[in-house]
C-alpha positions in Angstrom: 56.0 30.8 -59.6 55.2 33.4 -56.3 51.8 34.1 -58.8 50.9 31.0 -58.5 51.0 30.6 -54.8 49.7 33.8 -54.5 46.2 32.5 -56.1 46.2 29.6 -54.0 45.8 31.9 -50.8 43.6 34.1 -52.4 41.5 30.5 -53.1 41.9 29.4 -49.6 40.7 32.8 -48.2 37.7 33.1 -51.1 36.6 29.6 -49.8 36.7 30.6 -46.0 34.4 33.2 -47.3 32.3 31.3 -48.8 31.9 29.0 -46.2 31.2 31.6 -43.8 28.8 32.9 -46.2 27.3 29.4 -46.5 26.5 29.4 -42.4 24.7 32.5 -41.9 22.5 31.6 -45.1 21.9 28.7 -43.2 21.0 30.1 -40.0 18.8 32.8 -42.1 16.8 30.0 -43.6 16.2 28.3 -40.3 15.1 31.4 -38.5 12.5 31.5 -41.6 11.3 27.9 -41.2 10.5 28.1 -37.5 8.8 31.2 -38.1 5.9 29.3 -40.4 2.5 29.9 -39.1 0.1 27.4 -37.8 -2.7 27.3 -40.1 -5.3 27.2 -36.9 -3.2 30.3 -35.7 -4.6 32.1 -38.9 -7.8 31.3 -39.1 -8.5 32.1 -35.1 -7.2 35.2 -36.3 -9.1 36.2 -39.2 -12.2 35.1 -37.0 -11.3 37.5 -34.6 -11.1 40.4 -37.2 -14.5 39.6 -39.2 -16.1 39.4 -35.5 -14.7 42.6 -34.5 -15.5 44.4 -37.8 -19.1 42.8 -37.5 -18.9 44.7 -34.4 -18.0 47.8 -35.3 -20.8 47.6 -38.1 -23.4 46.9 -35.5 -22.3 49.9 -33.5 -22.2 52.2 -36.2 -25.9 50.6 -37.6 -27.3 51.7 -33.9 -25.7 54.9 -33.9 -27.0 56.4 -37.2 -30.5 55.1 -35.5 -30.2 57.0 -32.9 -29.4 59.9 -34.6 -32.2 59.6 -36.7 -34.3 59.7 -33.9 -32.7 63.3 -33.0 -35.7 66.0 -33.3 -34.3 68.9 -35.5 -35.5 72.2 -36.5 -35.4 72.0 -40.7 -34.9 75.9 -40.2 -31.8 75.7 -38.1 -30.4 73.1 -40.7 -30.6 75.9 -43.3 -29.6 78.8 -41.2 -26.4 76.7 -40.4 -25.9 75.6 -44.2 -26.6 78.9 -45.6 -24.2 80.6 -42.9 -21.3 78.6 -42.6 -21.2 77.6 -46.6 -22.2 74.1 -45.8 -23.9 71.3 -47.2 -27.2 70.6 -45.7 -26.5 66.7 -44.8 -23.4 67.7 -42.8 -25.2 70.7 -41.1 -28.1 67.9 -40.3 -25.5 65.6 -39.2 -23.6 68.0 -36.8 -27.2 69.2 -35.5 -28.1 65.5 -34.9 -25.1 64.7 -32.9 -25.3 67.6 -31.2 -28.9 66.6 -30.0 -30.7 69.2 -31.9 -28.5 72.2 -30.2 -27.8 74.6 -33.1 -25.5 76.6 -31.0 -23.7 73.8 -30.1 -23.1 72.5 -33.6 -22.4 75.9 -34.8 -19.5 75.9 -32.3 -18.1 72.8 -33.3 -18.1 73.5 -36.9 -16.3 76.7 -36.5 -13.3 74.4 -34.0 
């Protein structure tokens, strides 16, 4: 018989548990329902990031123009190529946005 009322504690204590179990699962699932976005919320933001990646497209659109607008001396394109093992489009590049300044270029390369 002392089994027996042995596995009625352990029931009693196994159902506390499970109770107590049963209450934070709860509060866990209500933290996750107020949490649910407002649909406006999400659209506002995805506006924001197409309008700021539109943005960052313009800028970049106006800096390559300007760039190409840089005067550059072919020769100094492939000096700088030829002497620091470089492609030519990234030797014209760094002379571009370094306004044409091949020692200026030549020292950022080798930084």
């Amino acid at each position: 018989m002392e089994g027996a009322g042995e596995e009625g504690i352990d029931r009693i204590e196994d159902s506390k548990d499970l109770q107590q179990q049963s209450k934070a699962f709860d509060k866990l699932t209500d933290r996750v329902e107020d949490r649910q976005l407002d649909s406006t919320r999400v659209q506002e933001a995805m506006a924001s990031i197409a309008a700021t990646s539109e943005a960052d497209l313009e800028a970049m659109r106006k800096r390559e123009k300007e760039l190409a607008t840089v005067k550059i001396n072919p020769r100094d394109v492939e000096i700088i190529a030829n002497e620091l093992e470089l492609d030519k489009l990234v030797a014209e590049r760094t002379l571009r946005e370094h306004k044409g300044d091949a020692v200026a270029a030549i020292r950022h390369l080798l930084h």
